[in-house]
C-alpha positions as CSV (number, residue, x, y, z in Angstrom):
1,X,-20.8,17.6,-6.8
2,X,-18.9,16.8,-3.5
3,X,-18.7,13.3,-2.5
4,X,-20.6,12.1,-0.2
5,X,-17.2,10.7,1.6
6,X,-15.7,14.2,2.0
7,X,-19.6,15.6,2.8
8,X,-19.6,13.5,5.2
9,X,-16.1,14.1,6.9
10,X,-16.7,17.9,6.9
11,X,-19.8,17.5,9.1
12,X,-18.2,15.0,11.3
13,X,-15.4,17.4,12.2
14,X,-18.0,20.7,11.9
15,X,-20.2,18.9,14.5
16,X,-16.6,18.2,16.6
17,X,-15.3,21.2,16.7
18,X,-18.7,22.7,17.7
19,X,-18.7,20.2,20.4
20,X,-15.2,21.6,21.5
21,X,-12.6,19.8,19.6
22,X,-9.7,22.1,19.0
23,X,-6.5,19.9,17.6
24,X,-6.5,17.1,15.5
25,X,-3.2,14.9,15.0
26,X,-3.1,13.6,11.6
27,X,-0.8,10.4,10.2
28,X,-1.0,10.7,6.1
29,X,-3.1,7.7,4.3
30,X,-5.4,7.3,1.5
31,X,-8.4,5.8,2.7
32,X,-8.4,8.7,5.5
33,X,-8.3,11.6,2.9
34,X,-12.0,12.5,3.2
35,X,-10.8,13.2,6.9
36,X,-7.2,15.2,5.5
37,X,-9.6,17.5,3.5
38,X,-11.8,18.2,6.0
39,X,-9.1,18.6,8.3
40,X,-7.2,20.8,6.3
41,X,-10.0,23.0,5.7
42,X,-10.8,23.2,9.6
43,X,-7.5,24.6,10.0
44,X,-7.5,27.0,7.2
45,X,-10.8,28.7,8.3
46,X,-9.3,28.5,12.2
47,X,-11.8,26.1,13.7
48,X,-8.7,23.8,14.8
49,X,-5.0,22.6,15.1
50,X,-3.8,20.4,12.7
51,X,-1.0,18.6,13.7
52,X,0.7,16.0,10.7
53,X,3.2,13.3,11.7
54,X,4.1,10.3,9.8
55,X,4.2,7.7,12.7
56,X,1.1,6.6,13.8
57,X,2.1,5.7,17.4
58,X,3.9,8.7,17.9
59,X,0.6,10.5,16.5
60,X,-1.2,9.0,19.5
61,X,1.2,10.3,22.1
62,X,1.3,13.4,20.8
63,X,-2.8,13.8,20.7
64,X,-2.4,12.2,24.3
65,X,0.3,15.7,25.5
66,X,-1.8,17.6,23.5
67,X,-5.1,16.0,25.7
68,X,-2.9,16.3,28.9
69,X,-1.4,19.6,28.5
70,X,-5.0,21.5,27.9
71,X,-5.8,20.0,31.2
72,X,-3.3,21.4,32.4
73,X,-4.2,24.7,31.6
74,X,-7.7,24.7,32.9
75,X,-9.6,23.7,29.2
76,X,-10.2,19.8,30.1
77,X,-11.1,18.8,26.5
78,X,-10.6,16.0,23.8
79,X,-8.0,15.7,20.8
80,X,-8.6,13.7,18.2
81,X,-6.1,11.5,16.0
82,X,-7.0,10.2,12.6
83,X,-5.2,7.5,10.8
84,X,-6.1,5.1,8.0
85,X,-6.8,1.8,7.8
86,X,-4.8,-1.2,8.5
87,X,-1.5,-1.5,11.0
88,X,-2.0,2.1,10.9
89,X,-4.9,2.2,13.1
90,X,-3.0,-0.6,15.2
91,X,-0.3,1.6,15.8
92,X,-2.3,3.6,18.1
93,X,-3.2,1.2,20.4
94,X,0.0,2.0,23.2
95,X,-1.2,5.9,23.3
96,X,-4.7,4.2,23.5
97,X,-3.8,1.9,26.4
98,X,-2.1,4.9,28.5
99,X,-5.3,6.8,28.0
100,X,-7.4,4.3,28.7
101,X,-5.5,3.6,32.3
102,X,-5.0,7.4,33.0
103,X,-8.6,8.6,31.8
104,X,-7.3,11.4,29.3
105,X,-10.0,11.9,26.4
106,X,-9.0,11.0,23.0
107,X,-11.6,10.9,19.8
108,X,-9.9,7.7,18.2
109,X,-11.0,9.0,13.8
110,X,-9.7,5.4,12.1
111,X,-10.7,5.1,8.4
112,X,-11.5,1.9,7.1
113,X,-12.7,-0.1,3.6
114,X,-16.1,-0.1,3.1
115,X,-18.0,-3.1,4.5
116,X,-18.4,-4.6,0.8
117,X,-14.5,-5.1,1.0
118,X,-14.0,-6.6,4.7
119,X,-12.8,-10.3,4.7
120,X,-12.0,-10.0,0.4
121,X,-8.3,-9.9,0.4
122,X,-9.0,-6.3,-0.5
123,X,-5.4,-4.4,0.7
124,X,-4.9,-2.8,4.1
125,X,-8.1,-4.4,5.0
126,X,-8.1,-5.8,8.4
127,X,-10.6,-6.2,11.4
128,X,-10.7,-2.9,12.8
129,X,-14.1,-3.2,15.0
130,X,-13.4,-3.3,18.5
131,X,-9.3,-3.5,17.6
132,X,-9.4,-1.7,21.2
133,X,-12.2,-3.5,23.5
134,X,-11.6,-3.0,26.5
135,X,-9.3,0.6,26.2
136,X,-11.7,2.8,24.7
137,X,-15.2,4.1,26.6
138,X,-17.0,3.7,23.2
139,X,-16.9,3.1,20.0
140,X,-19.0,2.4,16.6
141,X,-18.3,1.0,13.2
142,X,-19.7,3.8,10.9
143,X,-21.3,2.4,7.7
144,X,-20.0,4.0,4.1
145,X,-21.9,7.6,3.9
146,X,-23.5,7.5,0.3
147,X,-25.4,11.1,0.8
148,X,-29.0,9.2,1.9
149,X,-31.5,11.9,3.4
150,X,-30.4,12.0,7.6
151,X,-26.9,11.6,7.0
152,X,-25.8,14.4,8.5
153,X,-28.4,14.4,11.3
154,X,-27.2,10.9,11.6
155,X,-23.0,12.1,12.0
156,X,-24.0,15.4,14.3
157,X,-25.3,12.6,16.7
158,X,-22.3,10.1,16.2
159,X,-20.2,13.1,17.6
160,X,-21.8,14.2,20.6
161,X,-21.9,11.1,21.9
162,X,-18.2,10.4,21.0
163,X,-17.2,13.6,22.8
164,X,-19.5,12.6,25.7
165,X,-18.3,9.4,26.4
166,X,-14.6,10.2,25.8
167,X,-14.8,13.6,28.7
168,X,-16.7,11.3,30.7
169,X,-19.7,13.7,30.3
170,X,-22.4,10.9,32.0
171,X,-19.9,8.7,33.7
172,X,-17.0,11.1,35.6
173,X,-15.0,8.5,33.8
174,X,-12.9,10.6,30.3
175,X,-10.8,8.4,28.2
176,X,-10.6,7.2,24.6
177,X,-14.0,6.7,21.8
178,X,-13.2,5.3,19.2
179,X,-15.0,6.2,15.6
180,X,-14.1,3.6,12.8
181,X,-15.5,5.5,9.3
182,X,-15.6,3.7,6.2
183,X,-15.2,5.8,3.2
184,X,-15.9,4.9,-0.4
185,X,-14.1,5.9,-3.8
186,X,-14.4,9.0,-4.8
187,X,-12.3,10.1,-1.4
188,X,-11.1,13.3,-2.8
189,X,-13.1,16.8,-2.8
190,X,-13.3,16.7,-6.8
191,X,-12.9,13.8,-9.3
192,X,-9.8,14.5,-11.6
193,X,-10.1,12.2,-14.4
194,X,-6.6,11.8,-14.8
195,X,-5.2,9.1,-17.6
196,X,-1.0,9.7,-16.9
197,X,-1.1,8.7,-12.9
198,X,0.5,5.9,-12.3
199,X,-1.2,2.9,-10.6
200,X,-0.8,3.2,-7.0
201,X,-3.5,1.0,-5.2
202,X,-5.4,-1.6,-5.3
203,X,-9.2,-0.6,-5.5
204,X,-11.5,-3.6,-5.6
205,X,-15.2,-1.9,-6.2
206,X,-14.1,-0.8,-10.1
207,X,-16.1,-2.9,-12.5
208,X,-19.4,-4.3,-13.1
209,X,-21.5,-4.3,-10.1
210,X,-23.2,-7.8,-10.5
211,X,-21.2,-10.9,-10.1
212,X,-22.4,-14.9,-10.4
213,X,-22.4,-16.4,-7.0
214,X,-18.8,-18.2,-6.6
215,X,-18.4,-21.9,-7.0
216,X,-16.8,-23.3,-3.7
217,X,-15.6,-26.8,-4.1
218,X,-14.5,-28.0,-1.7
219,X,-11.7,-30.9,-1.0
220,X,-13.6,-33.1,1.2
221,X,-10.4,-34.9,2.1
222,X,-9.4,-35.8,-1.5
223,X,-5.6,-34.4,-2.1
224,X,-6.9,-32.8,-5.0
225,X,-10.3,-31.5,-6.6
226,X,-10.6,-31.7,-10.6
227,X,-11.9,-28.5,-12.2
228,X,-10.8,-28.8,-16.2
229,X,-10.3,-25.9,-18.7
230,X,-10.8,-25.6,-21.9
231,X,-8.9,-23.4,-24.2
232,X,-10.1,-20.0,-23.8
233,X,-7.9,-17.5,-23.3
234,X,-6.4,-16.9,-20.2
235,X,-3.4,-15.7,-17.9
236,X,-2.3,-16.1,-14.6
237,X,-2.2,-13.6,-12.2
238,X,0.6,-13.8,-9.2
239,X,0.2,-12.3,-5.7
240,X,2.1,-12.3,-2.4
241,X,2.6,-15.8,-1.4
242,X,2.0,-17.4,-4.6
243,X,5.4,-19.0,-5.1
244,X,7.2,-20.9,-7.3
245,X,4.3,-23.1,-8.0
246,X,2.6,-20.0,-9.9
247,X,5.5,-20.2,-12.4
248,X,5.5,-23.8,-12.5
249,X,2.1,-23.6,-13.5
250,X,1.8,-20.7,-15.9
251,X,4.9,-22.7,-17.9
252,X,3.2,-25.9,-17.7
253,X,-0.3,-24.4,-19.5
254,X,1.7,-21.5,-21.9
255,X,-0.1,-19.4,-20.1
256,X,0.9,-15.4,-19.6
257,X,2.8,-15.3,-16.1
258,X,1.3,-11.7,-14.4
259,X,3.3,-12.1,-10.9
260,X,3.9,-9.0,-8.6
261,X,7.3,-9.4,-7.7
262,X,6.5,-9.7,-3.7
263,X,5.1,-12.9,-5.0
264,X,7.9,-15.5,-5.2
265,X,7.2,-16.6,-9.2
266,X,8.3,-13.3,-11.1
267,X,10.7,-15.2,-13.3
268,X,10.4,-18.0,-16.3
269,X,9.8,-17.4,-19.7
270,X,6.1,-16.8,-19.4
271,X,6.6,-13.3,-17.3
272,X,5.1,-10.8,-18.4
273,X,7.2,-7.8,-17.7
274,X,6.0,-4.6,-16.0
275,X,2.9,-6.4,-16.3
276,X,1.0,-3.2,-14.5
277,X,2.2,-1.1,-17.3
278,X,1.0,-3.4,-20.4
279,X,-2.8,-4.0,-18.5
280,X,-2.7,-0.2,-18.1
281,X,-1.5,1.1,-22.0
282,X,-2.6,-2.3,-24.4
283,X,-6.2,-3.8,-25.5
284,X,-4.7,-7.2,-24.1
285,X,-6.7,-7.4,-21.2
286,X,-9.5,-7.0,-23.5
287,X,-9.5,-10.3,-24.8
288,X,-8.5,-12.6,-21.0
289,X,-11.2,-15.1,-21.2
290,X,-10.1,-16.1,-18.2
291,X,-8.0,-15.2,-14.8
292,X,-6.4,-18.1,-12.9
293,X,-5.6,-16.3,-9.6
294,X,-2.6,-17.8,-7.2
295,X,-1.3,-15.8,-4.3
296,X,-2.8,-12.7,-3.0
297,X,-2.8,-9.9,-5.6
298,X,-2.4,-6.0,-4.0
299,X,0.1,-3.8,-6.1
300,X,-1.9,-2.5,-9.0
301,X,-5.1,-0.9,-10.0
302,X,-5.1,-2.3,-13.8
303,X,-4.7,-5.9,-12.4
304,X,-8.1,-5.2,-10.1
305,X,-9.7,-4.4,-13.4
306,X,-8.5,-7.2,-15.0
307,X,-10.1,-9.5,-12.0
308,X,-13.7,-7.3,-12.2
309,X,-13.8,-7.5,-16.1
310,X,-12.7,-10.9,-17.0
311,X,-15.4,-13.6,-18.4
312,X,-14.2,-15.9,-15.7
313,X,-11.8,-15.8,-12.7
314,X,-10.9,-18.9,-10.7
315,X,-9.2,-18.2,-7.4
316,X,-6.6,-21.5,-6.0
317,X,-6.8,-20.9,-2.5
318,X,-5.7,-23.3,0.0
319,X,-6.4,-23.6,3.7
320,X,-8.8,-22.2,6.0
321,X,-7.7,-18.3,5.1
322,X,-10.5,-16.4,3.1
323,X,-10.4,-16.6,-0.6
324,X,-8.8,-13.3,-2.2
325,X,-11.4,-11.5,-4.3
326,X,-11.6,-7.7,-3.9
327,X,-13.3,-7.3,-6.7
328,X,-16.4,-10.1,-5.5
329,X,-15.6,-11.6,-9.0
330,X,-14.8,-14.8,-8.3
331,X,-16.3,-17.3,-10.4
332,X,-14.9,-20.6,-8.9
333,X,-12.6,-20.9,-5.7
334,X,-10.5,-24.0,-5.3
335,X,-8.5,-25.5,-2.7
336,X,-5.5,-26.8,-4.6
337,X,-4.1,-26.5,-8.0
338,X,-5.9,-30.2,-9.7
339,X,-3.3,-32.4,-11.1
340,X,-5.3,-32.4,-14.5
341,X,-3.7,-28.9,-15.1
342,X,-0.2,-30.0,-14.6
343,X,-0.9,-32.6,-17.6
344,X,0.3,-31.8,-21.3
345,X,-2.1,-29.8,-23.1
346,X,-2.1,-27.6,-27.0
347,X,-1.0,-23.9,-25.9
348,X,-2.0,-21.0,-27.8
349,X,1.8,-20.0,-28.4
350,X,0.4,-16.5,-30.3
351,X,-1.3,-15.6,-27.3
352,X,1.8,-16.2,-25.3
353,X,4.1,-14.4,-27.5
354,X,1.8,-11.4,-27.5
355,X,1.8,-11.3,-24.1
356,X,5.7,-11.6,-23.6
357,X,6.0,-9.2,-27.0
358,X,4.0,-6.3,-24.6
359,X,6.2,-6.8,-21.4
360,X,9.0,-6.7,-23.6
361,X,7.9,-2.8,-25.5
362,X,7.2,-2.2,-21.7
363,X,10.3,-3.3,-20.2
364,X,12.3,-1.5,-23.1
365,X,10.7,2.1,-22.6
366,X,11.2,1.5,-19.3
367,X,15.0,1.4,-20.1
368,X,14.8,4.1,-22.7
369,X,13.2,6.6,-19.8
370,X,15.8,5.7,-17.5
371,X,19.0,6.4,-20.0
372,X,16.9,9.6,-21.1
373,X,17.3,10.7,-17.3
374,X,20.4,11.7,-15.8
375,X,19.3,12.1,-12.5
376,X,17.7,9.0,-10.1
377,X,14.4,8.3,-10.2
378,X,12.4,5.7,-8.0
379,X,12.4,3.7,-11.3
380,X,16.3,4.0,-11.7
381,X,16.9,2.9,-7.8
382,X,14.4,-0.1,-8.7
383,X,16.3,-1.7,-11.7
384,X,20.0,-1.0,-9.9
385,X,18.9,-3.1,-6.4
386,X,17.4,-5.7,-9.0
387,X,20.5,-5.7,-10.9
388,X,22.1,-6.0,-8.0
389,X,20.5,-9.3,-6.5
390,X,21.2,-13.1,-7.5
391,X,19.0,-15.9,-7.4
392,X,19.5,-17.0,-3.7
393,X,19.9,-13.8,-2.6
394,X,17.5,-11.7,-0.6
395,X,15.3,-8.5,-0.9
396,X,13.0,-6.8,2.0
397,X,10.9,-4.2,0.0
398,X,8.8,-1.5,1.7
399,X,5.2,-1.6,0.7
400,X,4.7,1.9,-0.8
401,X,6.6,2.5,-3.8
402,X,9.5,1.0,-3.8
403,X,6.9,-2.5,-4.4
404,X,4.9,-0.9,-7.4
405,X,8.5,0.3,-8.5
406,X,10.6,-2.9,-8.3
407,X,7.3,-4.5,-10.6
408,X,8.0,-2.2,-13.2
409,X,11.6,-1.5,-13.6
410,X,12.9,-5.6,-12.4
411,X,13.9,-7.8,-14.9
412,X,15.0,-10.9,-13.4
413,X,15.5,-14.4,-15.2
414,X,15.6,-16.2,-11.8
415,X,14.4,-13.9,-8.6
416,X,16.3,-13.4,-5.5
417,X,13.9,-14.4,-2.6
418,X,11.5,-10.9,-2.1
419,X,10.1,-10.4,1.4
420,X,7.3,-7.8,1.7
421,X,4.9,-7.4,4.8
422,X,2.0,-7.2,2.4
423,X,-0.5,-8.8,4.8
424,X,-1.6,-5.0,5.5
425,X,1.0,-3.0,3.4
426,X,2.3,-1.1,6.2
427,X,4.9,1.2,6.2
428,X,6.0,0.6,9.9
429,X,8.2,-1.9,10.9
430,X,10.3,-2.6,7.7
431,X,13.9,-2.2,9.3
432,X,12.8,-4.2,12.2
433,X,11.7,-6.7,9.8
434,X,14.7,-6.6,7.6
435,X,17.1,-7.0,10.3
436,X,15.3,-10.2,11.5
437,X,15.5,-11.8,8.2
438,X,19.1,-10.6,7.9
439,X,20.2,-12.5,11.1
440,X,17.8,-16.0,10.0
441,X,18.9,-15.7,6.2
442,X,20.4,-18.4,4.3
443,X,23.9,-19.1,4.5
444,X,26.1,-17.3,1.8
445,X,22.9,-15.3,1.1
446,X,22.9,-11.4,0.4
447,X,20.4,-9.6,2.1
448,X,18.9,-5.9,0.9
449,X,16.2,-4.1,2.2
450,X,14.8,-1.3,-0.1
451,X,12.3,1.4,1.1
452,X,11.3,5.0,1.0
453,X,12.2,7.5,3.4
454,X,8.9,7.6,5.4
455,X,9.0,3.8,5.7
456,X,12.8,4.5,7.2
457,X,11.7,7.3,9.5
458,X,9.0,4.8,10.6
459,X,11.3,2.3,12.0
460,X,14.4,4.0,12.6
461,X,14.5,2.4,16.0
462,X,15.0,-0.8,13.8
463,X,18.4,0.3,13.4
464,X,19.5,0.2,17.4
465,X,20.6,-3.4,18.4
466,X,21.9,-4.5,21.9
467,X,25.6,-4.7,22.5
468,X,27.4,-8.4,22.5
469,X,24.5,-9.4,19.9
470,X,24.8,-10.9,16.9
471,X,25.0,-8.2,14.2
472,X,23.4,-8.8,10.9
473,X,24.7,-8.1,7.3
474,X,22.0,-5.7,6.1
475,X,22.6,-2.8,3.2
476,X,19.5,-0.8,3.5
477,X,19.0,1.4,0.5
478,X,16.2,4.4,1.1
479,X,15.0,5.6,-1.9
480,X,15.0,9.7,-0.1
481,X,12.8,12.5,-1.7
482,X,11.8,13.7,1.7
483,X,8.3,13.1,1.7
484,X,5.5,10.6,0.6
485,X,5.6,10.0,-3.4
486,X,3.2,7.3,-3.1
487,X,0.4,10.0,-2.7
488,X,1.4,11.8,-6.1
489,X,0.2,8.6,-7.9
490,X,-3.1,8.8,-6.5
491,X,-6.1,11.1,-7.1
492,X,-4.6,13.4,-4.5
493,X,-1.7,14.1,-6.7
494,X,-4.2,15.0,-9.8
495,X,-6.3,17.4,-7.5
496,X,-3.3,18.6,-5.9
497,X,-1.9,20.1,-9.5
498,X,-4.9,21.8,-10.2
499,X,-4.3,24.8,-8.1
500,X,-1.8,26.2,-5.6
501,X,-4.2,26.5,-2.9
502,X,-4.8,22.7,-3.7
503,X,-0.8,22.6,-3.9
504,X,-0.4,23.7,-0.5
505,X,-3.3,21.1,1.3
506,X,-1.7,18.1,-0.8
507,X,1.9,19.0,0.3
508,X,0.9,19.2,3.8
509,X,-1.6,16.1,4.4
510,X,-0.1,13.7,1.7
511,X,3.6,14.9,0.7
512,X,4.2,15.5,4.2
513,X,7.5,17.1,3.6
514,X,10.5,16.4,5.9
515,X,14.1,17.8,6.3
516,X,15.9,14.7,8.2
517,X,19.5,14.3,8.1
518,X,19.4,10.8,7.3
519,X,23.2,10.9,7.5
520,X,23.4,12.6,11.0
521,X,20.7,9.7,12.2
522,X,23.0,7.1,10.7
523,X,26.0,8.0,12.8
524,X,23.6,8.2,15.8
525,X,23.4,5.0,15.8
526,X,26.8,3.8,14.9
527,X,25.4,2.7,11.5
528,X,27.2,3.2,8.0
529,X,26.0,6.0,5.1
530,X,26.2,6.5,2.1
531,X,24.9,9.5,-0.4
532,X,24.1,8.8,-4.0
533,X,22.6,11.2,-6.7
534,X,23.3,8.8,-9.9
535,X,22.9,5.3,-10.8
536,X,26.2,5.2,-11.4
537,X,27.1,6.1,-7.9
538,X,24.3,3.6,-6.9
539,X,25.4,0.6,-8.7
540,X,28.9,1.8,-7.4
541,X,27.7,1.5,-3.3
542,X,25.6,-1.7,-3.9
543,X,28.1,-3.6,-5.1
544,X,31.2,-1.9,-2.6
545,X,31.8,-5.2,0.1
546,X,30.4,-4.5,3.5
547,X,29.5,-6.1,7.0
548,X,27.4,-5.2,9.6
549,X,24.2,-2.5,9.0
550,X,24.9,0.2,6.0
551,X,22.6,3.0,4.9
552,X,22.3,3.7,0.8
553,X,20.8,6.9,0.8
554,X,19.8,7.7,-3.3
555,X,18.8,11.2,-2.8
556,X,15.8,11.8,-5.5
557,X,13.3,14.3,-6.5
558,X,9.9,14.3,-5.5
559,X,8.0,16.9,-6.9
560,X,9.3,15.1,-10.5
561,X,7.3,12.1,-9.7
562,X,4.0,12.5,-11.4
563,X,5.9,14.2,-14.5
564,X,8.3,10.7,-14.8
565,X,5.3,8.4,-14.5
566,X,3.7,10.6,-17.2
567,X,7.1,10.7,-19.5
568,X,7.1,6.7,-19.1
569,X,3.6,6.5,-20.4
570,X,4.2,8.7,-23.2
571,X,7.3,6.5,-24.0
572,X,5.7,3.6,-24.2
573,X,3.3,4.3,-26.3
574,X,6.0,6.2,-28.4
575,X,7.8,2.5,-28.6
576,X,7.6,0.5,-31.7
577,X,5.7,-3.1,-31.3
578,X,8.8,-5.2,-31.3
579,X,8.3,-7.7,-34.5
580,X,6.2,-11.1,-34.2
């Protein structure tokens, strides 16, 4: 049976192109993927263009010529552009402007979480309704299709009067509409169950589907509010922003440490290492009483299951922010950590060392995989930046994954300061952002920015700086397998190997394949390169002295990707327990 998410994006483009839509500019995503099928299809069978880029904003400008240049040839019609949720859909917002100001008729497709997950912390969750007010000629906030009776009906009428108001059919007035479609799990065309993908994203509807109301206390002007524990079971789970607190904490109660390495506490004794890979391949999480949640959590699926399945999960949350809880779990939500858990108190030190016993099996087939590998991996350009990086020094990760990568494969006594814009997971923006914290850095301080090669491409502009300006310090390693790995990890990737036909629509809407010279754009700008195939060659570059703006290109594979996350699976549970 088709999902009623990809149902539903088939009519909505059926009932466009019948109202004379004819090219549609795509920007690759997962919550849009309902809308890449549909797409996909549309252009197989010859109803319309597709169009793929990876950059959102140049998406917009290029539905905008597209818009323009049928105008120009006497068949005034709209394009539309579809992107998913989060900075992606902001990225539009310049093409949307110029349309706006010079009435050209855009269809404005932006997918979104459904409304269950607004305002939960869930990732790449933002406010997307009315993101353009006042640039767009309409626009509606489409409700999660679940296959009700008048669905269709329902879309069919959603689309003419999208395409009405943005050709000005009523008003003489054309410019941009603006459709923003949430779309529930399942998002692909079949369900593959598929036990060796990696995790990839965070998806916070999994588990039970009932909750207990949370427990809000609230400070009422007291420094701190008291909320005591007893002894059962429990970990702590570290998000981005947590900090150092998190591992002050976990060490304090003997408590597991689970911290995503974004979060500013992945360190201590109590770390659980590649903690994604022991929730996902061990009955631990089976017997978590408890979760004590710090920080925002985003990076991993098994982690979300841990929060929806747990007997009890209290989320510390301070200031006026929403509490995270993707998974509507939470049982308890405080403002402050209470000074009664800082106190002494008897620690399970079996349920500890169990914990810390796991990470370490994980952490050593992790190790084993790499040696067993002579070529680079995303795994094996993880571990060598890690290695790399002192406490005190500083690491700008890209939020696809080289994130998810750097949890699994760092081992780190004492973490360099990590910097991730994981307040919507974008890609864009990364070398911009790196080069700012480059020139504000510390003193003495070593700074590294680590992404893929779509998160590069995003931002290459990041690399241009003015003459007679100060000139950061700033290696850049891009982990380069010339197209979007990220997807292979998903759902996509499982449906994607079932047939080539499949194959071909995965490669084109998810891998999105490019064949940039990132050496040639490097001397464009006047900024260092260098290749790598090996980690010996990597290790060799990171560690070569250098000033000013250098490029570490490690050239990898990336149609190997779903087959190394399988091997490491099949490692690990091919590793022997390590002894008690």
């Amino acid at each position: 049976m088709t999902p009623p998410s990809v149902s539903a994006a088939r009519e909505l483009l059926a009932a466009l192109a019948a109202l004379g839509l004819r090219d549609l500019v795509l920007a690759p995503g997962s919550r849009s993927a309902p809308l890449a099928y549909a797409a996909a299809e549309a252009a197989d069978a010859g109803w319309l263009r597709l169009h793929v880029r990876i950059d959102e904003r140049a998406g917009g400008f290029l539905a905008l010529g597209l818009a323009r240049g049928a105008a120009l040839a006497g068949e005034p019609r709209p394009v539309a552009v579809v992107t998913t949720s989060g900075t992606a859909v902001a990225n539009l917002h310049p093409a949307v402007l110029e349309a706006h100001h010079a009435g050209v008729p855009l269809l404005l497709l932006t997918a979104d979480r459904p409304h269950e997950l607004r305002g939960t912390g869930a990732n790449q969750t933002t406010e997307q309704v009315g993101i353009f007010a006042g640039a767009v000629r309409w626009q509606a906030d489409v409700p999660a299709p679940d296959g009700r009776a008048g669905e269709a009906r329902d879309l069919r009428a959603l689309a003419a009067r999208a395409v009405a108001a943005a050709v000005g059919a009523r008003t003489g007035w054309p410019g941009p509409a603006h459709l923003n479609l949430s779309y529930r799990d399942p998002l692909a065309p079949e369900v593959i169950v598929d036990d060796a993908a990696p995790v990839a994203e965070d998806r916070g509807q999994t588990g039970p589907t009932t909750a207990s109301e949370p427990t809000v206390v609230v400070a009422a002007g007291e420094p701190a509010v008291d909320w005591p524990l007893d002894d059962r079971p429990t970990v702590l789970v570290a998000g981005d922003g947590a900090g150092p607190r998190a591992t002050a904490l976990a060490e304090a109660r003997g408590w597991p440490l689970l911290a995503e390495s974004v979060s500013g506490a992945a360190g201590g004794p109590n770390l659980v290492a590649a903690h994604a890979l022991v929730l996902a391949e061990s009955a631990l999480a089976d017997d978590v009483a408890r979760v004590i949640v710090l920080g925002r959590p985003t990076l991993s699926r098994p982690v979300q299951r841990l929060l929806a399945s747990a007997g009890e999960v209290v989320v510390v949350a301070p200031g006026a922010q929403p509490w995270p809880d993707a998974a509507r779990r939470a049982d308890v939500v405080l403002p402050g950590i209470p000074a009664s858990w800082w106190e002494p108190s008897p620690s399970d030190h079996a349920w500890l060392d169990r914990w810390c016993a796991a990470g370490q099996r994980a952490a050593d087939a992790v190790t084993a995989e790499l040696a067993a590998r002579p070529t680079l991996t995303g795994l094996a350009v993880a571990r060598a930046v890690a290695a790399d990086l002192d406490a005190g020094d500083v690491l700008v990760v890209g939020s696809s994954n080289p994130a998810r990568d750097l949890d699994t494969a760092a081992v780190w006594t004492e973490p360099p300061f990590v910097v991730a814009n994981r307040g919507l997971a974008g890609i864009d923006g990364l070398v911009s952002t790196a080069t700012g914290v480059a020139l504000a850095a510390p003193a003495g301080a070593r700074v590294r920015a680590y992404v893929g090669d779509l998160t590069f491409l995003h931002d290459v502009g990041g690399l241009l700086g003015a003459p007679g300006e100060p000139a950061p310090d700033l290696t850049i390693v891009v982990a380069n397998d010339q197209g979007g790995s990220i997807f292979a990890g998903l759902e996509h990737g499982a449906l994607g190997a079932t047939t080539p036909t499949r194959a071909a629509t995965f490669e084109r809407v998810f891998g999105t394949p490019h064949t940039v010279d990132l050496a040639g754009l490097c001397r464009a700008y006047g900024v260092g390169h260098v290749a790598v195939h090996d980690a010996a060659g990597l290790a060799e570059a990171l560690a070569a002295p250098s000033t000013g703006v250098r490029v570490v290109e490690a050239r990898l594979t990336r149609s190997a990707r779903r087959d190394d996350d399988a091997a490491l699976r099949t490692r690990l549970r091919a590793t022997p327990h390590p002894p008690r």
